[in-house]
PLY file of the C-alpha trace (Angstrom):
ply
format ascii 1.0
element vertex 81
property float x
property float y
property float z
element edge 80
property int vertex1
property int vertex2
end_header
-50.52 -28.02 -11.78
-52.77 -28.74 -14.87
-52.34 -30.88 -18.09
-52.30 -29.00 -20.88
-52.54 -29.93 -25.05
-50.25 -29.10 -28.00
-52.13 -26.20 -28.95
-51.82 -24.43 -25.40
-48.23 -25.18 -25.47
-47.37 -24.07 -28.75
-48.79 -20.35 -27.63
-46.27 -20.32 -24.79
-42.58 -18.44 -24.77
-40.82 -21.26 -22.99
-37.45 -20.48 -21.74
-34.73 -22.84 -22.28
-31.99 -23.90 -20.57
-28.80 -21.25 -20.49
-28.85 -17.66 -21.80
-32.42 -18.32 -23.29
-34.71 -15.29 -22.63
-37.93 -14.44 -23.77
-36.77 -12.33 -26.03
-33.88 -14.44 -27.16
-36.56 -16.64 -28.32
-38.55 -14.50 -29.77
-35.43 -12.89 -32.07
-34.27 -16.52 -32.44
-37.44 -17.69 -34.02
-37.72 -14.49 -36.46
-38.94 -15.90 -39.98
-36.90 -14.32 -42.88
-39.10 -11.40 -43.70
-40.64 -11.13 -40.39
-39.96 -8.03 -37.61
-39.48 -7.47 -33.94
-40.18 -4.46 -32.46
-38.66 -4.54 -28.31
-40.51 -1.80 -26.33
-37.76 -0.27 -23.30
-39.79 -1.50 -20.97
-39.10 -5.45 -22.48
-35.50 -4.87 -22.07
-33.44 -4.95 -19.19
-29.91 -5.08 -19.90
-26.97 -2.82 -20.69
-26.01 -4.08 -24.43
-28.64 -2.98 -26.71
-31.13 -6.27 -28.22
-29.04 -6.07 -31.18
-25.97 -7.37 -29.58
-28.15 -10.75 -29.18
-28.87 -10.92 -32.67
-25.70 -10.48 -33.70
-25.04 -13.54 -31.31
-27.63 -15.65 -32.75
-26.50 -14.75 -36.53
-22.83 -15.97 -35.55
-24.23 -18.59 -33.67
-26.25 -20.15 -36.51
-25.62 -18.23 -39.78
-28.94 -16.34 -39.79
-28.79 -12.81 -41.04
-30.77 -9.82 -39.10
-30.87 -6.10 -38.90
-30.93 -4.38 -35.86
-32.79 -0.61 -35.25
-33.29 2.11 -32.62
-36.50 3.32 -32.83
-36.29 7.60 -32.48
-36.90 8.98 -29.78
-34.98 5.65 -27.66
-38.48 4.24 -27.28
-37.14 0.96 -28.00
-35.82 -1.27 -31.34
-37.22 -3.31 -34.38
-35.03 -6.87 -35.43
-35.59 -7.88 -38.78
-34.74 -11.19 -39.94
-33.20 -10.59 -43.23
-32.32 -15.25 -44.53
0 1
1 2
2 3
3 4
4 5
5 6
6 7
7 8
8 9
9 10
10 11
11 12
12 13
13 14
14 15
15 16
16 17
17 18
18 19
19 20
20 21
21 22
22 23
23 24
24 25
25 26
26 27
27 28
28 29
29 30
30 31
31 32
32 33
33 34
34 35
35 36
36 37
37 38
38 39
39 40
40 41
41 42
42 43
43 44
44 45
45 46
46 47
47 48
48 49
49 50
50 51
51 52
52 53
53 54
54 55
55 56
56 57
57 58
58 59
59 60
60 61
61 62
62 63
63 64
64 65
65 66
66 67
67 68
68 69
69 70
70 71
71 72
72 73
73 74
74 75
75 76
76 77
77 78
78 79
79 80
């Protein structure tokens, strides 16, 4: 266990409490303009990533696109406002 200062915790994916995953928080913290691309490997689950960013947009009211990269090497979120 170590101290550690704002600037080493700001560079950290912390998970929250409840469904929060690391890559919930990264889609979740998408600037408008700003892209995602999810590698296969980063994803676990059944429902494709853009199933959680349709979540998050009726969650909160932000707007995103969700696509499949060819080839089913993985998917890019864009945060659209």
């Amino acid at each position: 266990m170590k101290k550690i200062t704002l600037d080493e915790f700001q560079k950290l994916i912390v998970k929250g409490r409840g469904r929060a995953s690391a890559v919930y928080n990264e889609i979740y913290n998408l600037q408008p303009g700003e892209f995602l691309r999810i590698e296969k490997s980063d994803w676990k689950k059944r429902q494709p990533p853009g199933r959680v960013s349709s979540y998050i947009s009726k969650k909160t009211g932000r707007k995103f696109q969700s696509f499949q990269i060819v080839n089913n090497e993985g998917w890019v979120i864009r945060r659209v406002s």
